[in-house]
Structures are given as structure tokens and as C-alpha cells.
C-alpha positions in Angstrom: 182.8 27.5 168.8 186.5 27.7 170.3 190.1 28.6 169.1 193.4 28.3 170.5 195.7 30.1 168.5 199.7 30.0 168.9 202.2 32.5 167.8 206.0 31.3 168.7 209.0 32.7 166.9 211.6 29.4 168.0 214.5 31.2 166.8 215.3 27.9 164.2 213.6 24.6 163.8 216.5 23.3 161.4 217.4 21.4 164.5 215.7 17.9 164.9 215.5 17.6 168.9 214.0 21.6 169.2 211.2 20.3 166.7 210.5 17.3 169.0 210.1 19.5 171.9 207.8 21.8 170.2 205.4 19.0 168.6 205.6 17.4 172.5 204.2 21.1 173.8 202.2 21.7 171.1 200.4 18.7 172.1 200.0 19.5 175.7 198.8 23.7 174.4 196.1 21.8 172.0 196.2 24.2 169.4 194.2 24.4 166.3 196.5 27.0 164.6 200.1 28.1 164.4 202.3 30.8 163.8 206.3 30.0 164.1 208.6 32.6 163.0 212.1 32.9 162.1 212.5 28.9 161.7 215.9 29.9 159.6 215.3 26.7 157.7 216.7 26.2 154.2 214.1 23.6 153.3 210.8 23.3 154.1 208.2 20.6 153.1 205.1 18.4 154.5 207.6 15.5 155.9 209.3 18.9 158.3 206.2 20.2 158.8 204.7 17.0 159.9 207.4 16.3 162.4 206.4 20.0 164.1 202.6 19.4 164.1 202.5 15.5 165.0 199.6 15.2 163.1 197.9 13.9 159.7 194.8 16.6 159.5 197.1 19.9 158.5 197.5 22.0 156.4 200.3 25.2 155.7 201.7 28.0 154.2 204.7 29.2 154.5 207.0 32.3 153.9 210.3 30.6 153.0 213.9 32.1 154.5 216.2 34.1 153.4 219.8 32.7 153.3 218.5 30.7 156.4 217.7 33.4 158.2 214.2 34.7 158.7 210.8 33.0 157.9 206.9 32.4 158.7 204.8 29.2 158.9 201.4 28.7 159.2 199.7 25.4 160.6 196.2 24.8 161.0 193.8 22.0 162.5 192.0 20.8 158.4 189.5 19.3 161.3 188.9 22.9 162.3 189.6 25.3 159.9 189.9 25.0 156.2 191.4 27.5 153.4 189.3 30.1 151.4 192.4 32.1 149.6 196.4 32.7 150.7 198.8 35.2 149.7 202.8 35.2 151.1 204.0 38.5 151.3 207.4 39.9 151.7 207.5 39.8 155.7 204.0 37.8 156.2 201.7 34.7 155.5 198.1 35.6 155.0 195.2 33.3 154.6 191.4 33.4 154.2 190.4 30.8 156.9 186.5 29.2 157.5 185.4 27.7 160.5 184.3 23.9 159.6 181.8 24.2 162.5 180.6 27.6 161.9 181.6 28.7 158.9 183.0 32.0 160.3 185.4 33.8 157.5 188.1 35.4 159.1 191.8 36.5 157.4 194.6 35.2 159.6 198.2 37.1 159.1 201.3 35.9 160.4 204.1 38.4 160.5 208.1 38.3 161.2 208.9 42.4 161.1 212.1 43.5 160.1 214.4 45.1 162.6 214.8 47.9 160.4 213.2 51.0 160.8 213.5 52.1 156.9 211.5 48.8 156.1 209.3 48.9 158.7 206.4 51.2 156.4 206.4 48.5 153.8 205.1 45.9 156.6 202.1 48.1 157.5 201.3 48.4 153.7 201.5 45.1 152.8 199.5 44.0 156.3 196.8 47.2 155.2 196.9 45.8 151.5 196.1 42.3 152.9 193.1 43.8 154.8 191.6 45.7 151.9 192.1 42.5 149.7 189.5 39.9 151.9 187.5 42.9 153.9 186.3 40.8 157.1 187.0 39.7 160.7 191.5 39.9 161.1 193.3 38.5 163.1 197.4 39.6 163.2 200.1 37.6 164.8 204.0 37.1 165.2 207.0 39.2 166.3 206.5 42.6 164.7 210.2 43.3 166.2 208.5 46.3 167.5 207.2 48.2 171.0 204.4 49.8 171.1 205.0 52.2 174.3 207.9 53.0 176.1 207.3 50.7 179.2 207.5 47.8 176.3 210.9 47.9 177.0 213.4 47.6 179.5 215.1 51.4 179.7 213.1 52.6 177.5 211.7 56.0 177.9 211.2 57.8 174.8 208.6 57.2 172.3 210.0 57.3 168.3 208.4 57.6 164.9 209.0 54.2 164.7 206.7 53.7 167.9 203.9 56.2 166.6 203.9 54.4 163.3 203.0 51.1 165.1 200.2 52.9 166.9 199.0 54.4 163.2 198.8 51.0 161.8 196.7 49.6 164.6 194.3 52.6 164.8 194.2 53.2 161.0 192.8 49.3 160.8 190.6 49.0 164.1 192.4 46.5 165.5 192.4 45.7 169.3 195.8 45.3 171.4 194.6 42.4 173.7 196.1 43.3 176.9 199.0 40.4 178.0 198.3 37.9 180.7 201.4 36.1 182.7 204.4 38.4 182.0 205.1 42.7 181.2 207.4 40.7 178.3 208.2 38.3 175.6 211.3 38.5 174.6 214.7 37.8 177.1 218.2 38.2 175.8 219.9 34.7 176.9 223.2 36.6 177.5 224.4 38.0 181.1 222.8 41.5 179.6 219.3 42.2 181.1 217.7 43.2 177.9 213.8 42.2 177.6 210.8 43.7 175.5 207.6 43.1 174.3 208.1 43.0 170.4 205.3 39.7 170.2 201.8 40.6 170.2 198.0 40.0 168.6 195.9 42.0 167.3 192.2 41.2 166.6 189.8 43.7 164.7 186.7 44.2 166.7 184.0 41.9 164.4 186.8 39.1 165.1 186.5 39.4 168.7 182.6 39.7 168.9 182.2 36.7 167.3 184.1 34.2 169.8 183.0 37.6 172.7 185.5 35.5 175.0 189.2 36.3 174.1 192.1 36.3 176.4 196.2 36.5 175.0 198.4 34.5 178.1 202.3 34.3 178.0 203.6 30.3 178.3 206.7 29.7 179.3 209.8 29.7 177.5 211.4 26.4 176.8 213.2 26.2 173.6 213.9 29.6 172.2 214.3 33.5 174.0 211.0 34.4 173.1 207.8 33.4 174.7 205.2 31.5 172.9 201.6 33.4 173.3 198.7 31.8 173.3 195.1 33.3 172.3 191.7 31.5 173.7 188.9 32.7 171.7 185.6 30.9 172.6 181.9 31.9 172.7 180.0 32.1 175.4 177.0 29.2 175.8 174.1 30.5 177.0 170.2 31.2 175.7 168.6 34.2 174.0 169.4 37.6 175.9 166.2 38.5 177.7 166.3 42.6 176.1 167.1 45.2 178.8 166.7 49.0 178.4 170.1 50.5 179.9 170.0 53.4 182.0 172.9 55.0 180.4 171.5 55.6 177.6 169.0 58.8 179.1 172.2 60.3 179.7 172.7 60.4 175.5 171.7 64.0 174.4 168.9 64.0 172.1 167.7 60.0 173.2 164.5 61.0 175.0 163.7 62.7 171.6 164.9 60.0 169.4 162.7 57.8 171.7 159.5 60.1 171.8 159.8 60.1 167.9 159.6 56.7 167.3 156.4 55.8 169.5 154.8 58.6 168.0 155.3 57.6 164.4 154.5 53.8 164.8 150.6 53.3 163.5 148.8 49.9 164.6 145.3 49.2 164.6 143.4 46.8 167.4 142.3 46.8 170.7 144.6 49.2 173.1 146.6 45.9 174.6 147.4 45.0 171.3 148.6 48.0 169.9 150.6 48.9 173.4 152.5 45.9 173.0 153.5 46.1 169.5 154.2 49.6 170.1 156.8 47.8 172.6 158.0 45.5 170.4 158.8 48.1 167.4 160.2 50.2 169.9 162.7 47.4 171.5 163.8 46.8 167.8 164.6 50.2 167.4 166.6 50.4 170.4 168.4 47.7 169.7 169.6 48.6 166.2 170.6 52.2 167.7 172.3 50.7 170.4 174.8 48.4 167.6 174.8 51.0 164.7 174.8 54.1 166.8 175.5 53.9 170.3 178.3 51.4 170.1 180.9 49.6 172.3 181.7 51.8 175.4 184.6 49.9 176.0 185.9 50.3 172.8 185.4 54.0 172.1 187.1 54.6 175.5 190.0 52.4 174.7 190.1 54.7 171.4 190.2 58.1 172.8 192.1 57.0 175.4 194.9 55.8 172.7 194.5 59.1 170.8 195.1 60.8 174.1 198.8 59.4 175.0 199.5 59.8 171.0 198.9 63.1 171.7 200.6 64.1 174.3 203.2 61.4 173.2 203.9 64.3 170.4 203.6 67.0 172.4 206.8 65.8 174.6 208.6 65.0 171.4 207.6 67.9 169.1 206.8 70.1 171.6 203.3 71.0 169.9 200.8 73.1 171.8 198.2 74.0 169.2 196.5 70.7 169.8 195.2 71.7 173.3 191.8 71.9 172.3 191.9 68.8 170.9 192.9 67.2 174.2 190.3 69.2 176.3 187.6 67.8 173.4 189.0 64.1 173.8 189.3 64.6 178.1 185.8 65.6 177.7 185.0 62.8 175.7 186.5 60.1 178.0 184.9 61.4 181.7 181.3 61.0 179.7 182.0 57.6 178.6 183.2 56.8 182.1 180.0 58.2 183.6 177.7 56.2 181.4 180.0 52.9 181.9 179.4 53.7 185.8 175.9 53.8 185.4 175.8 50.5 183.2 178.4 49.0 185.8 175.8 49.9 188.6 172.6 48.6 186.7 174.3 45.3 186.3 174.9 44.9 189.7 171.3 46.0 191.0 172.7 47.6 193.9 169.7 49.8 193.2 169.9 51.4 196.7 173.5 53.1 196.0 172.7 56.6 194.4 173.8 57.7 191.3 176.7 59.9 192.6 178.3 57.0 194.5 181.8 56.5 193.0 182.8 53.5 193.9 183.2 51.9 190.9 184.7 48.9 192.0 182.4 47.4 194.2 180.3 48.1 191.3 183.0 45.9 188.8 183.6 43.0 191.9 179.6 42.3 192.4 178.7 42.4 188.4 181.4 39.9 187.8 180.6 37.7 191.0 177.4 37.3 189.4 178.9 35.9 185.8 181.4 33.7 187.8 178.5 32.2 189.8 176.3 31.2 186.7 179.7 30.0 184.9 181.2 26.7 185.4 185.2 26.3 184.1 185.8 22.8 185.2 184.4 19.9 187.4 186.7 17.4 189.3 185.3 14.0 189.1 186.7 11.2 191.4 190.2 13.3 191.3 190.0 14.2 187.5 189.6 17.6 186.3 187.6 18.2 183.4 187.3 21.7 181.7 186.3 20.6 178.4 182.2 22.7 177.9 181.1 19.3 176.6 182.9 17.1 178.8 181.5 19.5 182.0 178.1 19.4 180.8 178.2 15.6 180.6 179.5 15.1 184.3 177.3 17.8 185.6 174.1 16.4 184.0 175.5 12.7 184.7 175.7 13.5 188.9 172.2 15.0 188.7 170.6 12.4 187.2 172.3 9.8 189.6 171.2 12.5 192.4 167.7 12.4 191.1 167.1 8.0 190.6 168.7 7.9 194.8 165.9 10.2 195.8 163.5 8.4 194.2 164.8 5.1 196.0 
């Protein structure tokens, strides 16, 4: 299962031609849903919405404007994704989406933020409130009108409550900042003033993004409004059932051996010794694996965490000139150099560079040969007599179409 999601503010579609250049692009980006913001249109119906989405399988919400000014809509593929539950807000569209393939519930929110500070607490409530309501896989979208850091913003070099509230909302729900692909920014003042910022962003909670396990966020180019239309590729992974492998890493979790030695010595099987070693080994995998989701966790994640309560920290340190959180920091330091340790370790067991000792460094050798390995066994695309397929079905065809040609010459 794949998704290409769209979030655009167009900065008004009340103009005819601008909506005929956005249904042409849309075609070419082959998106199954999205998000325009601050259309500033006075009207909207199916016979407008139509004309954006050059297609008869839709269907939309939409958070009407305010004196023209303002406003969210929501378009989706009906081919691809049909509605569970919807609720407009006061500065976002929220619907209960299921996948027609998969049937994969997920809450999709599409947001225009307000550009002032003062309102900018009733956004995270009624984004939290929309979260609480469905309680599954989220997925949040639009211009929040917002930085998150500093470097989000050309000149910028303070953070503000404003900032630190953004940060709250983010961590509070468990969402994920995708990093951005293609540009530092999305949004460029058309005027001779060189004023850009990233105020447009996604933001995924974690069960969201292990479902597709494949999600990037790219920048396309801007064509008919100052802000740049992002684009977010979620797609699984094809491949068989994972082979189980014991990490190494995971000796380096105080009280594992333990953990470990208690489990094979309270499983109780009867049989000849073969038998009962190897369901030993099969009750044990089971266990491992269940401590590794429930327990263990994401390394990745929990890095990206700590590392995000770190620079909040010290973020208020610089502004409030705290020092009574120093323990804190030496606590969450701590915490990071042990995650990095255990990620080298996983980083170096991938590779099987099993003759480079653990104290080697050099983490990325370690990164470049684990991920040589994934782009060798992944194909992307196939050119066939000068056309370039990258469709997974459409390369799976032409690939299994040149061996079985390959295969009936050999036999003549």
C-alpha cells in the first residue's frame, strides 16, 4: 500500500486560470489526497472543487473562509481512501480516513494556523481534542504559520514561547517532524525583501509511519503561489517474512541476560531433548520479540526524543536563564551516548563487517555499507526501450517479462 499526500496553501483559488494550473500539476504529482489552505474563496462547492481535482472519484471537506480570507480543503482519491467520521474545526479539517486496499484507519488533519500568537493555544487544543476524539494512527498537515527552531527562519535567532509551545504540542502528542527534502524553506516573500521561513510542515505520529515504514516529506517547486507545495510518499516496503535475528545490542541492556536466563528456565516441555531445545527456542524468540516492541523500543525514536528535550532545555536556559535543570541535562546526555552506542553496535551487525572491533568508531562506514546492501536488493525503476517505469507493479512486470524472454532464448 502507497500514499502521496499534498499539503499546498495557493494563497487563493477564486481565480479560474490558478485553479487550472493546479489540477494540471496535480495530475503530473498523482496525488491521492489534498490539503489547500487559504483558498480565500467566498463560495465553495462540488462544480469548484471539481475543476481543482480534475476528477469524478472525490470526495471533500472543507473549512469555509472568513470574509474571503482564510480557509482549508480536503480532497481525497474515493478510489483510495474513503470516510469513517469528519469534524471542521475553527482553524482545521479533520477526518477519519480507511484505506479501500487495506483498510488502515488513520485521522487526517489539515490545518491553516493563525498568525496570532494569543490564538495560537486554541489550535493545539482543538488539534489535541481531535486526537483524543478518534485515538489512532495521525497524520497533521498545512501552514501552521509557525517555526519550530530559530534556523526556520531567515534572521531569526531567538527562540519564543510561541516556538516552545509548537515543540509542546508535537511532543505532548508523539508526533514525528519528518525532516524536509529539496529546500531549508517553504515560504518566500514575492517582494524585493528577502524574507523566507519554514511555517509548512507534517507531522506523522509514530503507528502512522510504521504502517507505510517508508515515508519521505520533499519540497516541489513553487509555481502559482509564495509557498511551496510539500509532498509526503508513504509506501510499504515489499518484501517476505523477516527471517528473526537476535541483535547484539541488546546484551548491552542492563538486566537482559537476566530477563533472558529467566525465561528459559521457566519454560516446561516434555519430549525427547531435540524437541524440547527447540521449542525452548521458539518460546524464547517470541519473547524476545515482544520485549523488543513493548519494551525495548525504537532507538531512533527515543534518540530523536531526548535529543528534542535536550535543545528545549537549553533553549530555556538561554531564555530564562535557569540552572537548576543541570541534572536533568547530565541524565538526558547520559541517556543519548547509550543509545548511540547500542545504535553503533546494531549499525555494525547489519553490515557484518564482523572483523572491525567493537571500539571502532567509524560509524559511517558502518551507515554507507548497511544501506549499500538495501539499495542493492531494491529496485526503484527499470528503463525499457527508453521508458522509465517506477511504478512496484509496473517494475515487477518488466523485470519478470525480460527474464522469461531471457530464459525461452537459452532454451533455443
Amino acid at each position: 500500500m502507497s500514499l502521496r499526500l499534498l499539503s499546498w496553501n495557493v494563497r487563493g483559488l477564486n481565480n479560474p486560470q490558478k485553479r487550472e494550473v493546479c489540477k494540471n500539476l496535480l495530475k503530473e504529482w498523482k496525488c491521492d489526497i489534498v490539503c489547500f489552505q487559504e483558498m480565500k474563496l467566498s463560495s465553495l462547492n462540488s462544480v469548484v472543487v471539481r475543476s481543482l481535482w480534475g476528477s469524478p472519484f472525490l470526495d471533500w471537506v472543507a473549512l469555509d473562509t472568513v470574509n474571503t480570507a482564510g480557509g482549508v480543503l480536503l480532497v481525497w482519491d474515493k478510489r483510495v481512501l474513503e470516510k469513517v467520521d469528519s469534524v471542521v474545526g475553527r482553524f482545521s479539517v479533520n477526518v477519519l480516513l480507511k484505506g479501500v486496499v487495506d483498510d488502515f484507519v488513520w485521522a487526517g488533519s489539515g490545518v491553516y494556523g493563525p498568525n496570532d500568537d494569543n490564538q495560537r493555544g486554541a489550535l493545539w487544543e482543538e488539534l489535541t481534542r481531535m486526537h483524543s476524539r478518534w485515538n489512532t494512527a495521525w497524520c497533521v498537515f498545512g501552514d501552521f504559520n509557525i517555526i519550530r527552531f530559530p534556523s526556520e527562519r531567515l534572521g531569526c535567532e531567538t527562540f519564543s514561547s510561541a516556538i516552545f509551545a509548537f515543540s509542546d504540542f508535537i511532543e505532548a502528542n508523539y508526533l514525528v517532524d519528518l525532516p524536509l527534502e529539496g529546500a531549508s524553506f517553504t515560504w518566500f516573500r514575492d517582494s524585493g525583501t528577502n524574507c523566507m521561513s519554514r511555517i509548512d510542515r507534517t507531522l506523522e505520529s509514530v503507528d502512522w509511519v510504521d504502517h507505510f515504514g517508508n515515508v519521505s516529506q520533499r519540497v516541489l517547486p513553487r509555481v502559482v503561489s509564495d509557498h511551496c507545495p510539500l509532498l509526503v510518499v508513504a509506501s510499504s516496503v515489499s518484501k517476505g517474512r523477516s527471517a528473526f535475528k537476535f541483535e547484539n545490542m541488546w546484551l548491552k541492556e542492563e538486566g537482559f541476560v537476566e530477563r533472558v536466563r529467566q525465561w528459559w528456565n521457566g519454560y516446561c516441555f516434555s519430549g525427547s531433548p531435540s524437541f524440547i531445545l527447540a521449542r525452548k527456542l521458539k518460546a524464547l524468540k517470541e519473547d524476545l520479540k515482544k520485549w523488543n516492541k513493548e519494551e525495548f523500543g525504537d532507538l531512533a525514536f527515543r534518540k530523536k526524543c531526548l535529543l528534542s528535550d535536550l535543545l528545549g532545555l537549553e533553549a530555556r536556559e538561554d531564555l530564562l536563564g535557569l540552572s537548576q535543570e543541570g541534572q536533568t541535562r547530565i541524565q538526558i546526555k547520559g541517556e543519548i551516548a547509550h543509545l548511540a552506542s547500542l545504535e553503533e553496535i546494531s549499525w555494525r551487525q547489519k553490515s557484518r563487517m564482523l572483523f572491525v572491533k567493537e571500539g571502532d568508531n567509524n560509524t559511517c562506514f558502518f551507515h554507507r555499507v548497511a544501506n549499500s546492501h538495501r539499495r542493492t536488493n531494491h529496485i526503484r525503476g527499470v528503463e525499457v526501450d527508453g521508458v522509465l517505469y517506477e511504478d512496484e507493479e509496473e517494475v515487477r512486470s518488466k523485470v519478470v517479462h525480460f527474464y522469461q524472454n531471457l530464459y525461452t532464448e537459452s532454451d533455443t
